[in-house]
C-alpha positions in Angstrom: 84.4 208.2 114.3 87.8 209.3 113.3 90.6 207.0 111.8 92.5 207.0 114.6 89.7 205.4 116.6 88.4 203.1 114.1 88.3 199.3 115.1 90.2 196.8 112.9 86.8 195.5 111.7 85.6 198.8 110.6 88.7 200.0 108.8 89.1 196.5 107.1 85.1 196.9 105.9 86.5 200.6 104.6 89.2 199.0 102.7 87.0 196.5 101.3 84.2 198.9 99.9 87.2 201.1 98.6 88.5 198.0 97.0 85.2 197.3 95.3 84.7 200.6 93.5 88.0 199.9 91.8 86.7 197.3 88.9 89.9 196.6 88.2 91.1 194.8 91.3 89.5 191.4 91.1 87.1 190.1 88.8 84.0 189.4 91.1 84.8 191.3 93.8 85.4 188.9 96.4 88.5 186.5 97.1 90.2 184.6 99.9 91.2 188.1 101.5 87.6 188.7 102.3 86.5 185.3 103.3 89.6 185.2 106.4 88.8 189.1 107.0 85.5 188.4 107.7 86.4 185.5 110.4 87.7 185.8 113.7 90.9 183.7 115.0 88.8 181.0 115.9 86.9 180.9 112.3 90.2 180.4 110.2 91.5 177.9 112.7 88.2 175.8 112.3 88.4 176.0 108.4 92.0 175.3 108.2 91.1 172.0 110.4 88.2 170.9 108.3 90.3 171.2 105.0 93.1 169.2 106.8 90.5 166.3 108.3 89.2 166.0 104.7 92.1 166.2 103.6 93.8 163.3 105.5 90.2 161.0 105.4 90.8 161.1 101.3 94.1 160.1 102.1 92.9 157.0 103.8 90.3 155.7 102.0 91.4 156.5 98.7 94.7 155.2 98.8 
């Protein structure tokens, strides 16, 4: 398949393997980058509304 014809998912896995042979540009190879790459729209959205439910729960009872 060439690059011009690659789908989003494929060139970000590209980037990410490339990224891995390179020691140097994280420590364990894996970061947030990766984690909302791997997810869809819908994925993200769902996280980012669990973090702010628990978030505002804590808020309530712990006050």
């Amino acid at each position: 398949m060439s690059k011009e014809r690659e789908t989003p998912e494929l060139r970000r896995e590209r980037l990410r393997q490339k990224e891995l042979n390179n020691p140097a540009s994280s420590i364990h190879g894996s970061n947030t980058s990766d984690l909302a790459g791997s997810l869809n729209w819908k994925g993200t959205g769902i996280i980012i509304l669990v973090i702010i439910a628990a978030f505002t729960i804590y808020a309530v009872f712990f006050r």
